[in-house]
C-alpha positions in Angstrom: 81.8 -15.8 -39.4 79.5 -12.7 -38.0 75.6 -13.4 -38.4 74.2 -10.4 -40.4 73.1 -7.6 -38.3 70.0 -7.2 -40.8 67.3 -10.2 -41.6 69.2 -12.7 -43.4 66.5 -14.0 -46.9 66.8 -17.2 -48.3 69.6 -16.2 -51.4 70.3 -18.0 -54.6 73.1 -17.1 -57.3 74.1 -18.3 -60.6 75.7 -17.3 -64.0 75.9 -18.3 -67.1 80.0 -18.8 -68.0 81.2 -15.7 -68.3 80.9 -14.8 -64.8 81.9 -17.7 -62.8 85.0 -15.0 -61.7 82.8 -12.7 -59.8 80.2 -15.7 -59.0 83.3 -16.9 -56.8 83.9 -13.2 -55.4 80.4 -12.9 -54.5 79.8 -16.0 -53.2 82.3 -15.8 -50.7 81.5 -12.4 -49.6 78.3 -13.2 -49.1 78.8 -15.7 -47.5 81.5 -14.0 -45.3 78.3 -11.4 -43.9 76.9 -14.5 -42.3 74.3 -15.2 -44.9 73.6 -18.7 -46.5 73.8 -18.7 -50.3 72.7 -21.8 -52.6 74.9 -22.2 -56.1 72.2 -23.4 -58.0 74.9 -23.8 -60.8 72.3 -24.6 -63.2 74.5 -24.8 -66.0 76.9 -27.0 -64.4 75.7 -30.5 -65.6 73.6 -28.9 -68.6 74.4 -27.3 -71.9 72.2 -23.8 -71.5 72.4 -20.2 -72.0 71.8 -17.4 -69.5 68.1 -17.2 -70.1 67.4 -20.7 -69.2 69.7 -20.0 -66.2 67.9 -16.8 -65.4 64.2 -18.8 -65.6 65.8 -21.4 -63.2 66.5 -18.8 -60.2 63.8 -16.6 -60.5 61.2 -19.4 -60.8 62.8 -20.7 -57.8 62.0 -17.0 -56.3 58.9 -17.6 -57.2 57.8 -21.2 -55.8 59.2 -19.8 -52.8 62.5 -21.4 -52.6 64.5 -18.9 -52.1 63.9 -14.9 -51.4 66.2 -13.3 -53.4 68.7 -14.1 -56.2 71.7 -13.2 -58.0 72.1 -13.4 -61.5 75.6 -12.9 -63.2 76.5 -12.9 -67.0 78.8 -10.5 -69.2 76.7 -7.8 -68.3 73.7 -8.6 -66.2 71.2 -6.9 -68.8 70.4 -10.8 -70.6 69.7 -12.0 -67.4 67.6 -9.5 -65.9 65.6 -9.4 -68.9 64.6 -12.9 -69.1 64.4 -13.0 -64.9 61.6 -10.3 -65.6 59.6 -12.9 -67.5 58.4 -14.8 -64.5 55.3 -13.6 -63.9 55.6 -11.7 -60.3 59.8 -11.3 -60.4 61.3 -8.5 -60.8 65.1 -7.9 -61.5 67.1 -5.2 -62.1 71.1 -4.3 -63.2 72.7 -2.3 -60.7 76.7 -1.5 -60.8 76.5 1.2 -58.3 75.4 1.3 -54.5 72.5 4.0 -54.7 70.8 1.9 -57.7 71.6 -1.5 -55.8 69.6 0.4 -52.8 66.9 1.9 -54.6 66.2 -1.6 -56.3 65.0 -3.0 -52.9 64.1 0.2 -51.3 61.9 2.0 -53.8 60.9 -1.1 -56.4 60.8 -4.3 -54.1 63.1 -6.3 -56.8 63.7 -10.2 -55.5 66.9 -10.3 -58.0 69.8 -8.4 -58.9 71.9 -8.6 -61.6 75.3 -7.7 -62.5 77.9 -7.9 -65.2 81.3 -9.0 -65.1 82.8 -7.2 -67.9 81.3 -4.1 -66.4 82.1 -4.6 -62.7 85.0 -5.1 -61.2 84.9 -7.5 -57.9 85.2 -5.3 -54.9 82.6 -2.8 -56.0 80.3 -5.9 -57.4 80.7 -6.7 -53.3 79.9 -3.5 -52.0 77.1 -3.3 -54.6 75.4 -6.6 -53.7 75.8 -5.9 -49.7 74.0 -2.7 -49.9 70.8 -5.0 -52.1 71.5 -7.2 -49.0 70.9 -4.8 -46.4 68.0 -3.1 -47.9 64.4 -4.1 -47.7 61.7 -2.2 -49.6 60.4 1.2 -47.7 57.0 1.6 -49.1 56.3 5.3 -48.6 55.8 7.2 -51.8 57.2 4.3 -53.6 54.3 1.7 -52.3 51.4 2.8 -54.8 54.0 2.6 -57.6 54.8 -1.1 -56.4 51.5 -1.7 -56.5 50.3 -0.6 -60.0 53.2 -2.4 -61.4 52.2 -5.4 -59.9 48.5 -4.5 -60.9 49.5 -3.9 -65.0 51.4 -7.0 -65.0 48.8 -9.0 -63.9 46.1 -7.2 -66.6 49.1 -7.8 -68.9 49.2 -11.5 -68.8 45.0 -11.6 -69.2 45.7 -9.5 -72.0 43.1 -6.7 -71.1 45.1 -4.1 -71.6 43.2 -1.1 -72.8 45.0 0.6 -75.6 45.5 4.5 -75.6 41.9 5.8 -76.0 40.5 3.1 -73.8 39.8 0.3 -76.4 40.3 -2.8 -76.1 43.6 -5.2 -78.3 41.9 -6.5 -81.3 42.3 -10.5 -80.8 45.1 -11.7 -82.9 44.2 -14.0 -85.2 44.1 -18.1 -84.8 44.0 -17.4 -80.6 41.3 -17.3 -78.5 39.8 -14.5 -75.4 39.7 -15.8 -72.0 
């Protein structure tokens, strides 16, 4: 086993049951780089679906657990979407080398996601070592990074201004922090 010749994060995977196949590809090719991957194999011992699966990794990224993640189901879109919901993660679906790139490189992402009915196993590799062997560039992206991470947070203190500049009416039977 070769160490990695770029920094080596802290990885997670996991899947929901229709991508154990190209968990066990990935796994072992990642593995095979020299990196050190945790099967959280949250639905092993469980009955779940991919979002609670999802949650579990990417609320694991968040505590600090692990660095990065990857999430595998039928077509990675379900799990990226529901990754996305923990506040300060963000996932994307990438089936091709320039997006799996750009992920890290331009938007920071923690996670990526793929699909095993859309990928096939030895470009789901070279997909996931390219995310592996990118880090995020700043540059032109960095402001952009930044305002995402600044909406989200307005987002969850729902003081979102609508179009026009007022303010969401409250909704009825909840209350304004």
């Amino acid at each position: 086993m070769t160490k990695p010749s770029f920094p080596s994060p802290r990885i997670a995977i996991d899947c929901d049951p229709f991508a154990e196949s190209l968990k066990t590809v990935i796994l072992d090719h990642v593995k095979s780089l020299g990196h050190e991957i945790v099967d959280l194999a949250y639905g092993a011992t469980r009955r779940v679906d991919y979002p609670d699966i999802a949650i579990n990794l990417a609320s694991q990224i968040r505590r600090g657990r692990f660095d990065r993640g990857i999430l595998l189901c039928g077509t990675g879109l379900g799990v990226a979407m529901c990754a996305n919901k923990v506040p300060g993660i963000y996932a994307g679906t990438c089936h091709d080398v320039y997006s799996a790139e750009r992920l890290r490189k331009s938007n920071d992402a923690q996670i990526i996601t793929l699909g095993e009915r859309v990928i096939g196993p030895e470009l789901a590799k070279m997909v996931v070592e390219a995310w592996l062997r990118s880090d995020f560039a700043g540059g032109g992206s960095a402001s952009k990074v930044q305002r995402m991470r600044q909406l989200e947070r307005r987002l969850r203190r729902n003081l979102t201004p609508l179009p026009g500049g007022r303010k969401p009416r409250k909704a009825p039977g909840t209350a304004r922090s």
